[in-house]
C-alpha positions in Angstrom: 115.2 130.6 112.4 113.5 129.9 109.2 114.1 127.0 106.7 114.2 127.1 103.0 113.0 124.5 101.3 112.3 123.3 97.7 108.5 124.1 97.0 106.6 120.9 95.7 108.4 118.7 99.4 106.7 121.9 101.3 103.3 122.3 99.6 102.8 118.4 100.0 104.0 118.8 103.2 101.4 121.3 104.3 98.6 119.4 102.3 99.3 116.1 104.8 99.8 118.7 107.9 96.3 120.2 106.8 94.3 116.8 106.8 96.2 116.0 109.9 95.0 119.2 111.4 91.7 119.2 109.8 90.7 115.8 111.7 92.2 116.8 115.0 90.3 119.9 114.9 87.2 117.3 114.0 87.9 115.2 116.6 88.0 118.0 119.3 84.9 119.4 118.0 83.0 116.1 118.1 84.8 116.1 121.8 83.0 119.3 122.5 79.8 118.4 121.5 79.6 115.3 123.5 80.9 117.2 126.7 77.8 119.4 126.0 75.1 117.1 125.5 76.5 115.2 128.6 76.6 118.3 130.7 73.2 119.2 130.5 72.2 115.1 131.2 74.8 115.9 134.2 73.2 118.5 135.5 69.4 117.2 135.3 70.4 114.0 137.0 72.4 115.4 139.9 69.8 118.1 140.5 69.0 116.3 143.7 72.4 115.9 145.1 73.2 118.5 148.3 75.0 122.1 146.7 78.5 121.3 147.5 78.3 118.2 145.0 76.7 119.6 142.8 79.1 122.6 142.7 82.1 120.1 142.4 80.3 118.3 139.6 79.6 121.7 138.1 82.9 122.6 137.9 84.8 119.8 137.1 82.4 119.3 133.9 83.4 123.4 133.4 87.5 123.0 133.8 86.9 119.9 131.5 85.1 122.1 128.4 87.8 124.6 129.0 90.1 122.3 128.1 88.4 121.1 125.2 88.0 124.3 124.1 91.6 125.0 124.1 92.5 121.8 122.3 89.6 123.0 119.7 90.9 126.6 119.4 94.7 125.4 119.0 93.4 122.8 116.7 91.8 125.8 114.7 95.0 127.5 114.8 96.8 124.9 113.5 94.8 124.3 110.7 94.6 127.9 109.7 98.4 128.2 109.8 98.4 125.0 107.7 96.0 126.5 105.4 97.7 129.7 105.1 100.2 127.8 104.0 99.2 126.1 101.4 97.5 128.9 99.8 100.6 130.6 99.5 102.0 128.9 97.0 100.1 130.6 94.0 103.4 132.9 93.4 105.7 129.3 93.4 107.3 128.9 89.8 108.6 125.7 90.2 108.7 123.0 92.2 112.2 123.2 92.9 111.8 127.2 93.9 113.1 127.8 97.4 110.6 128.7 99.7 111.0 130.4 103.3 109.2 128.4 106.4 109.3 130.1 109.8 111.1 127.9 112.1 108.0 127.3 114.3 105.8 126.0 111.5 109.0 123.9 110.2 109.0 122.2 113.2 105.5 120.7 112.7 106.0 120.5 108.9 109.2 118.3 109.0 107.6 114.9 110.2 105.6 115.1 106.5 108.3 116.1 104.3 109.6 112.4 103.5 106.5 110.9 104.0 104.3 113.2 101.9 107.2 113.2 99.1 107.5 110.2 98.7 104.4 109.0 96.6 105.4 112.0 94.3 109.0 111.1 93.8 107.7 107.3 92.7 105.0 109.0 90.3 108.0 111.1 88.8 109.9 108.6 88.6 108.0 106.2 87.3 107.0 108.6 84.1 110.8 109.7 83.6 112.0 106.0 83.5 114.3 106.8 86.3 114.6 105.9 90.3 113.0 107.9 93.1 116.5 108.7 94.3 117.6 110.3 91.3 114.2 112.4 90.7 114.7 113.8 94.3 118.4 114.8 93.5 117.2 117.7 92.0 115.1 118.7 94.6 117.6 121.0 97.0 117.9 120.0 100.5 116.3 122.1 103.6 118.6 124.6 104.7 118.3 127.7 107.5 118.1 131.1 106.1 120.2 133.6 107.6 118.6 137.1 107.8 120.1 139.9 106.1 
């Protein structure tokens, strides 16, 4: 079910999802490229061993990239979802405009929306002379959308 939620909690949201999804995808990556420098070491050093082993070895090192790769690809995914996001703010009004999140995406997007709200709340308030609390009063609270 999708969320609403105000627009400037979302789009900072997404921008701490992105850079969270930016260096997993790095990190799987820089997983990936090891694993393929080491498999070709692997494979020169065990050229001796009897065809059996060297099959096991062989395949273990293969099951391992696949996994890798997966973690890599859903990595990519993630951070093109994250991306997407972001980007489609360029129609958002105001920061307090309601914005519709598929429920899927709000799942991973709701462990940043405090977090990633918070320095802005302190910012805002600190230039309106008032407390955080009262600057994020007139943000609206998440909320499901019902379809029509």
């Amino acid at each position: 079910m999708p969320v609403a939620l105000p627009a400037l909690p979302a789009l900072m949201a997404g921008h701490a999802l992105k850079a969270d999804a930016t260096a997993a995808a790095q990190a799987a990556l820089e997983q990936l490229r090891q694993l393929v420098s080491a498999y070709d070491l692997t494979l020169s050093l065990v050229a001796d061993l009897p065809q059996a082993a060297r099959q096991a070895l062989t395949s273990a090192l293969t099951e391992r990239a696949e996994r890798v790769d997966r973690l890599a690809r859903n990595c990519q995914d993630r951070l093109d979802e994250a991306t997407a996001f972001v980007r489609s703010f360029g129609a958002t009004c105001s920061p307090t405009d309601m914005v519709e999140v598929p429920g899927p995406f709000f799942e991973m997007l709701s462990p940043y929306l405090d977090e990633a709200m918070d320095p802005v709340l302190g910012t805002i308030s600190r230039r309106a002379t008032c407390s955080p609390e009262e600057v994020a009063a007139f943000f609206p609270r998440p909320r499901p959308t019902l379809a029509a």
